[in-house]
C-alpha positions as CSV (number, residue, x, y, z in Angstrom):
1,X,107.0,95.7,28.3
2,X,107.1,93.3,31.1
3,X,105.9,93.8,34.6
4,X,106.4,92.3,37.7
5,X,104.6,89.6,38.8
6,X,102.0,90.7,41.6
7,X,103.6,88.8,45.0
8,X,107.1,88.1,44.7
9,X,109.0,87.2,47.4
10,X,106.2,85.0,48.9
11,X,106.2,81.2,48.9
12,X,105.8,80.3,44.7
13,X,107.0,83.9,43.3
14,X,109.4,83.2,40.9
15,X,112.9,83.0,41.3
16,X,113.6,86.3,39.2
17,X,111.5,89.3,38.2
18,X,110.9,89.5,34.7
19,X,113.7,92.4,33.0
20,X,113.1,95.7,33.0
21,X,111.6,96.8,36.5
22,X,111.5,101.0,37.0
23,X,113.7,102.4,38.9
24,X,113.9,106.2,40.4
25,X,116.9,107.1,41.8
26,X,116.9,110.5,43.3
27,X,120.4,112.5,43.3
28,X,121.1,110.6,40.0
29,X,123.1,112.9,38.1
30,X,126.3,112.7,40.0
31,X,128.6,110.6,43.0
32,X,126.8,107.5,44.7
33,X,123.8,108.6,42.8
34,X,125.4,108.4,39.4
35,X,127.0,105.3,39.7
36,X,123.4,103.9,41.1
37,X,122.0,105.1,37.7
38,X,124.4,102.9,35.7
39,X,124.6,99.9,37.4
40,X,120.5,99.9,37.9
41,X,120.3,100.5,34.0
42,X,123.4,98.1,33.0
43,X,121.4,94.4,35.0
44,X,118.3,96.0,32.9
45,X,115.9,98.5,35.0
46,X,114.3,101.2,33.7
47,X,116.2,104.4,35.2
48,X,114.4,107.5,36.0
49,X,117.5,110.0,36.9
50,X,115.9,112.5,39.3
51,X,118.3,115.4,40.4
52,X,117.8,119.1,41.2
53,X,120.2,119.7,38.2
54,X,117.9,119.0,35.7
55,X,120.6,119.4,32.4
56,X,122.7,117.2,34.4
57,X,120.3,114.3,35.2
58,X,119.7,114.5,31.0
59,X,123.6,114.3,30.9
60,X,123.7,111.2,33.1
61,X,120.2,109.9,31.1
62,X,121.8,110.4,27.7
63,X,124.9,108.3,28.6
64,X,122.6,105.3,29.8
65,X,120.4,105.8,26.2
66,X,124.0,105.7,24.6
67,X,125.1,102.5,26.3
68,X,121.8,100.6,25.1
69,X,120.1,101.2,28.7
70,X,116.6,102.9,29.0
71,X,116.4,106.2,30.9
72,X,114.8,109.0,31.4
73,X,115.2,112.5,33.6
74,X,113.4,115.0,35.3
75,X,115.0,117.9,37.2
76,X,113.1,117.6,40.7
77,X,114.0,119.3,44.3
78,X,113.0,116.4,46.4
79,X,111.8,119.0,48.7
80,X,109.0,120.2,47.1
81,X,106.3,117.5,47.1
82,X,104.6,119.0,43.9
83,X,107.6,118.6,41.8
84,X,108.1,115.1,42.9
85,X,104.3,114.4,41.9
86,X,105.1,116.0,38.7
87,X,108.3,113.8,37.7
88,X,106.6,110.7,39.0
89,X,103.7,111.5,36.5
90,X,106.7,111.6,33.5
91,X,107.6,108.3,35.3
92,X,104.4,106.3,34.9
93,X,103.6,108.0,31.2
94,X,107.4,106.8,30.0
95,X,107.8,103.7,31.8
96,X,104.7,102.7,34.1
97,X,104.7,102.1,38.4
98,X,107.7,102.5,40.3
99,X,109.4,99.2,41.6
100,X,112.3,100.6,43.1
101,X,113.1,103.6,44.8
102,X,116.8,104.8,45.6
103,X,116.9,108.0,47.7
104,X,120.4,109.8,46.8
105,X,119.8,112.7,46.8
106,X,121.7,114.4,50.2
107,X,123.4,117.6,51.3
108,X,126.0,118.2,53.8
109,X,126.4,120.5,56.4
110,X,129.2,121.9,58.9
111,X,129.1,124.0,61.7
112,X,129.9,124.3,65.2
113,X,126.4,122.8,67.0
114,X,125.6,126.5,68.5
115,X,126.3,128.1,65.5
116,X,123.7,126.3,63.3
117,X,121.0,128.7,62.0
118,X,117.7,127.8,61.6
119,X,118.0,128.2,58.2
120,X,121.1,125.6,57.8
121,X,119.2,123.8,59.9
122,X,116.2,123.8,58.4
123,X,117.4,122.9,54.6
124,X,119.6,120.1,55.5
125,X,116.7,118.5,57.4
126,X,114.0,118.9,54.2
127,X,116.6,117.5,52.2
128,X,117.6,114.7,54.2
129,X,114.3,113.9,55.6
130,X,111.6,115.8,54.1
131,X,113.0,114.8,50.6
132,X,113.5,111.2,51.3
133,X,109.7,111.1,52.9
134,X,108.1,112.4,50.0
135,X,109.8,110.6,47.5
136,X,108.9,107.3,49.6
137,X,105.3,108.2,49.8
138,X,105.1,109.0,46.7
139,X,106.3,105.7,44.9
140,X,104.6,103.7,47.6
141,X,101.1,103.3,46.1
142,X,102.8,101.7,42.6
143,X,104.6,98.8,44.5
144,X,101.4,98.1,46.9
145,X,99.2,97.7,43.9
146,X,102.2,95.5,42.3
147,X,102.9,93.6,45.4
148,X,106.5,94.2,45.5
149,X,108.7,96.6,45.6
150,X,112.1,97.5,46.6
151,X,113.4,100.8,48.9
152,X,116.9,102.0,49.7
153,X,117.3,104.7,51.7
154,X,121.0,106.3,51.7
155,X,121.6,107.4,54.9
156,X,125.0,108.1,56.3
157,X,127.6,106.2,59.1
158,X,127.3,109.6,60.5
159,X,124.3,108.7,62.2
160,X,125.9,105.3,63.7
161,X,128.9,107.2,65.5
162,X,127.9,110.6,65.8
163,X,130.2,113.1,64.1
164,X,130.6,116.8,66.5
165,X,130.7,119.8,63.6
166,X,127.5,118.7,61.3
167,X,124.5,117.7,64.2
168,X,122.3,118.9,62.3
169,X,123.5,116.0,59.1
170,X,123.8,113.0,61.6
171,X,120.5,114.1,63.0
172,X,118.8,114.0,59.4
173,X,120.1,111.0,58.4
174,X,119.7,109.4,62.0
175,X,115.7,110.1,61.0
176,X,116.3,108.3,57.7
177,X,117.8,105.1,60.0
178,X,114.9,105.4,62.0
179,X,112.4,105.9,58.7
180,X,113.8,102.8,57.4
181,X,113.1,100.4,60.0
182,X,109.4,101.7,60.3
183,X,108.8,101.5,57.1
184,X,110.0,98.0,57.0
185,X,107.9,96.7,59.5
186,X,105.1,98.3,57.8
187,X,105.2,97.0,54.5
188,X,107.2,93.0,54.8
189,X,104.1,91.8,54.2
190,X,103.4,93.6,51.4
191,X,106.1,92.1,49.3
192,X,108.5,95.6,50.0
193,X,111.9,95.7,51.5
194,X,113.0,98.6,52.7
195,X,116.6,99.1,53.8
196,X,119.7,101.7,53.8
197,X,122.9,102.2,53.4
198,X,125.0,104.7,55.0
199,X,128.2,105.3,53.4
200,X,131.5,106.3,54.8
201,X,134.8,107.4,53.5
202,X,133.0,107.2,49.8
203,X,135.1,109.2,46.9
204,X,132.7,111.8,45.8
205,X,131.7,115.3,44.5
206,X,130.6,116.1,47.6
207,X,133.3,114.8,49.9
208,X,135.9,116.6,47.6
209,X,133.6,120.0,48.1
210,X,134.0,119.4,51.8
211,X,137.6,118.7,51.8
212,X,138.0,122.0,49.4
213,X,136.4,123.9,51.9
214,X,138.4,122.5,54.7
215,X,135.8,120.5,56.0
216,X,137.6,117.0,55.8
217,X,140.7,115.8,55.4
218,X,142.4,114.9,52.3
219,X,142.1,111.5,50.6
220,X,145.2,110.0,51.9
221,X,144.8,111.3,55.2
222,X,140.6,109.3,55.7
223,X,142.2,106.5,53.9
224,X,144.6,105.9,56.7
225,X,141.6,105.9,58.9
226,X,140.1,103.1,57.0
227,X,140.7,99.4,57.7
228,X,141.0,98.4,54.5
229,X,143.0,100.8,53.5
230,X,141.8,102.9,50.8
231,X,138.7,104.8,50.4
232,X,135.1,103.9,48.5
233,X,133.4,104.7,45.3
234,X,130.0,104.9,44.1
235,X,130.5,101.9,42.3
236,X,131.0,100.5,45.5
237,X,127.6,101.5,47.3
238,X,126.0,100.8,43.6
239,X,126.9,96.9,44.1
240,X,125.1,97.4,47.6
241,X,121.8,98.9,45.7
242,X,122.0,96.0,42.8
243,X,121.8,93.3,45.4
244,X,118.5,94.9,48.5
245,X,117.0,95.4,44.5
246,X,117.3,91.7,43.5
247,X,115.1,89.1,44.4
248,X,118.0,87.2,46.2
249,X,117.6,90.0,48.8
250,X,113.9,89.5,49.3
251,X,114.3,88.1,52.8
252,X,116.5,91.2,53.3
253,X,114.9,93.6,54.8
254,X,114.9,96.7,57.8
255,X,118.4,96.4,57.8
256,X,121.5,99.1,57.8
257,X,124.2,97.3,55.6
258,X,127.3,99.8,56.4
259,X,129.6,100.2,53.0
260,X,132.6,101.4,54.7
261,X,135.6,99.4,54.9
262,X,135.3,98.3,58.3
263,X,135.5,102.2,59.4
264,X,132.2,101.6,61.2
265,X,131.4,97.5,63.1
């Protein structure tokens, strides 16, 4: 299969990478995550579905395979550094180095700021943080011995406008903004980007769990809140991914590109 050529994005790399570039994306086997899978696989890519719900990620992997995409899955808990080793090795024996890198993988949580245990507290963070660091460093070494690469952090618009009932969220994802922009300055001129996205009144699993258990308001009611007047979808934050991924974007890079509907300037 084709690889990348070593240097993009520096004066003479070509305008496009060759087809077929490996892409992990790590909460792949449902909301933003999902729809990252498919539109990753449908311009092309490689897809490795990573998600802690292993027969899911196989679901998600098997629909690709079925649509005449390449994929393949792993069941990983981005919070355990071995496992992530593990499912990168699958990676490289399928498919060869990582290129891109989409970290999707999230949880929420709510509660009042003095009621957060330690516990609470101390999941969401190695989710949120922990998770995204170790899948970052992991994939690293591929794109520095490629000389290019492409990272996009999901983050949330929590962490732009603070949101009281779920500190200890807007403070994970805060450390992913902050991740982002270090890691960008680090690694420009290495031929990697690194940017994220952080998502606001998106249409998900996860929303709708938080609405269920009284969390958030309903659809209509956030969509009223929203200048354009309707919510997002994954397909939505997807179209974000496909574009920091392509080599249009190369001169793109440490940035927070809010998909939102104007809900956060």
């Amino acid at each position: 299969m084709n690889s990348p050529t070593p240097g993009a994005g520096a004066p003479g790399a070509p305008a496009e990478r060759a087809a077929g570039r490996v892409a992990v994306i790590t909460g792949g086997a449902s909301g933003m995550g999902l729809s990252i899978c498919h539109a990753l696989a449908g311009i092309g890519d490689r897809v490795a579905v990573w998600d802690i719900d292993g027969a899911a990620a196989e679901r998600v992997a098997e629909e690709i395979r079925a649509a005449g995409g390449t994929a393949t899955a792993a069941e990983v808990d981005v919070t355990d550094r071995a496992a992530v080793h593990e499912a990168l090795r699958k990676v490289h024996a399928e498919f060869g180095p990582v290129q891109i890198m989409v970290t999707s993988a999230g949880l929420v949580g709510f509660a009042p700021f003095t009621e957060i245990t330690d516990e609470a507290w101390h999941r969401v963070i190695d989710v949120n943080l922990h998770g995204t660091f170790h899948c970052v460093q992991a994939s690293i070494p591929d794109m520095l011995a490629g000389g290019w690469g492409r990272i996009v952090t999901i983050s949330s618009s929590s962490a732009q406008r603070g949101s009281p009932g779920m500190i200890h969220y807007t403070a994970s994802k805060g450390a992913v903004v902050a991740m982002t922009k270090g890691l960008a300055r680090e690694y420009a001129s290495r031929g990697i980007t690194v940017n994220t996205i952080p998502p606001s009144g998106i249409d998900t699993p996860m929303s709708r769990n938080s609405q269920a258990a009284g969390n958030l308001p309903d659809n209509e009611v956030m969509a009223k809140a929203i200048p354009v007047g309707h919510l997002g979808t994954g397909e939505d934050i997807a179209a974000a991914v496909v574009f920091l991924c392509s080599e249009q974007a190369g001169y793109i890079t440490g940035q927070v590109l809010g998909v939102n509907g104007g809900s956060v300037i």
